[in-house]
N, C-alpha and C positions, 0 to 999 in steps of 0.2 A: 896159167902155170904160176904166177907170181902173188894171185890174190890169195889170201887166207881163206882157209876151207871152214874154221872155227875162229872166234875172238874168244880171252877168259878175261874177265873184269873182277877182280878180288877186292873186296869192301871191308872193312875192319873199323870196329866204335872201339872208342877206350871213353872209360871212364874220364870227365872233368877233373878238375882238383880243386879244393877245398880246403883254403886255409883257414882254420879255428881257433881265437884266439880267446884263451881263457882270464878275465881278468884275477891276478892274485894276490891283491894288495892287501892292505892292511883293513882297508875300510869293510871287504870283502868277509871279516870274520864278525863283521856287525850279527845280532841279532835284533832283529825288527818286529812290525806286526807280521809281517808274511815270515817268519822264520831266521834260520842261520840262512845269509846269504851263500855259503859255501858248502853245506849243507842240500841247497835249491839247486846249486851249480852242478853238484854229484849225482843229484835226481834226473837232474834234466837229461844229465851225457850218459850215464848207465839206463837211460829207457828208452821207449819205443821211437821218439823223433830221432836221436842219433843215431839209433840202429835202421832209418829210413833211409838219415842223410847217407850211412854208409853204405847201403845195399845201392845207393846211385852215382855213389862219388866216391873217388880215393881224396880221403882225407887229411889233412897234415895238420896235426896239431901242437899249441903251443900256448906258454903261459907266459903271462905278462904284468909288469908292475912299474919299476924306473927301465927294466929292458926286457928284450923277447927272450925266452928260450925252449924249446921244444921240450917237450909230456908227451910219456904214451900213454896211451890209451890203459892201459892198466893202473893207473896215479890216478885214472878218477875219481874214484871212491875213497882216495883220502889227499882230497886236495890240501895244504897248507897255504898261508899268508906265507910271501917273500919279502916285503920290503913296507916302506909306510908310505910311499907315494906311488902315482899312478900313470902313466905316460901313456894315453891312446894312442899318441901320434907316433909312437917309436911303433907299435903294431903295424900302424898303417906305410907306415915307410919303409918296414922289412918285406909288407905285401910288393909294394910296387918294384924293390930290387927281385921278390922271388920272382916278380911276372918276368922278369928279364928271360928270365932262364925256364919259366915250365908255364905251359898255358894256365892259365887262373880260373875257374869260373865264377867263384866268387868269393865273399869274404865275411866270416862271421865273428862279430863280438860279443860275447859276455861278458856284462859288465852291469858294474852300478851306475856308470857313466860319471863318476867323481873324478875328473882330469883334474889333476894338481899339478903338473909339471912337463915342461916341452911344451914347442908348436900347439897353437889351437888345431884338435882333430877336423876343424871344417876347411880349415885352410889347408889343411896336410891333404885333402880328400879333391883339393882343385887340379885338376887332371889327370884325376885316376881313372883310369874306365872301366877296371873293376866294381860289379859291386859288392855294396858292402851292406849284410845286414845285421843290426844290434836286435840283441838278446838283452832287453834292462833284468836287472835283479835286485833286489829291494821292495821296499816301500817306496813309493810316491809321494805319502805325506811326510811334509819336513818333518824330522823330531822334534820333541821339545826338549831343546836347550839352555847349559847357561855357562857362560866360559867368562874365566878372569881376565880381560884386554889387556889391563897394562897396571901396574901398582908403582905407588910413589912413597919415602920415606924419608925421613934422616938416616943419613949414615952413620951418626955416630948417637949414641944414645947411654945416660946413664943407671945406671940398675933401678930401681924401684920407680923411676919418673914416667909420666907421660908423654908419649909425644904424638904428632899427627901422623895419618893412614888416608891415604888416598889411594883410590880402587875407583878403575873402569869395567863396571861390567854389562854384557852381553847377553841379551836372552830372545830366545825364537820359542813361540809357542805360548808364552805364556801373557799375552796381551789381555787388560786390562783385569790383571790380578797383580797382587800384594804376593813377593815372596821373598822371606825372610833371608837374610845377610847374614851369617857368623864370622867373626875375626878368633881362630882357635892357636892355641899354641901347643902342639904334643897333647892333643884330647881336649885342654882346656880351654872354655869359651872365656877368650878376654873381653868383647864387647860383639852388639848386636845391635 
């Protein structure tokens, strides 16, 4: 009289979740050999691997640069630069407060992987037990560059006289080649 005549056992999956973090700095509207980086970002999330990750996971998406802030899904296709630096670790630090609050399955970055500001992201990533997969975007080969480091002069100087120019400069890519120096003032080449 006391035992149950039927047992019911009710089963229910929900969807993971999926935080996406879009990088949208500055360096991100580079064009390279492979393309507009932001351009590659908008292909990637408007086709079929996004529309995969979705059909298996509820997604939460967000863009990133000195900080997070959530994108929907409809800002894909015309992503914008937000800021000129790039903070991975502020991503990965918003991941671990979201874990707090909603189970995580895992955690994706796109990105150039140009950290310029905050926490090292590997040190940000020691005791997260999420994981985390990157998405690089770019080129892999360095550009060839050449940046002005630092210049030096007189301060005070008289009209038509001479005075000395001291110039540090910087260059990636272009080993063991000759490449020309101009000193211009408003167009005009004062010395070379």
């Amino acid at each position: 009289i006391c035992e149950p005549a039927a047992s019911i056992v009710l089963e229910r999956s929900e969807k993971g979740t999926v935080l996406l973090f879009i990088d949208t700095s500055d360096s991100m509207s580079i064009t390279d050999r492979v393309g507009n980086r932001l351009e590659e970002v908008s292909k990637l999330l408007t086709g079929e691997w996004f529309t995969a990750l979705a059909d298996r996971y509820h997604i939460s998406t967000y863009q990133f640069s000195e900080r997070v802030t959530p994108i929907s899904v409809s800002a894909f296709d015309s992503l914008n630069t937000q800021a000129a630096a790039t903070n991975i670790s502020a991503a990965l630090e918003f991941a671990r407060t979201r874990s707090q609050l909603v189970e995580i399955a895992g955690i994706v970055l796109v990105t150039d992987g140009n950290h310029t500001v905050g926490r090292d992201p590997q040190r940000t990533t020691d005791g997260l037990t999420i994981p985390v997969y990157a998405i690089g975007v770019g080129d892999t080969l360095e550009a060839r560059d050449t940046a002005v480091i630092s210049h030096m002069t007189n301060e005070v100087a008289y009209v038509d006289s001479r005075i000395p120019v001291e110039v540090t400069i910087q260059s990636r890519g272009y080993e063991g080649e000759k490449v020309p120096v101009v000193l211009q003032e408003n167009g005009r080449t004062i010395d070379s």
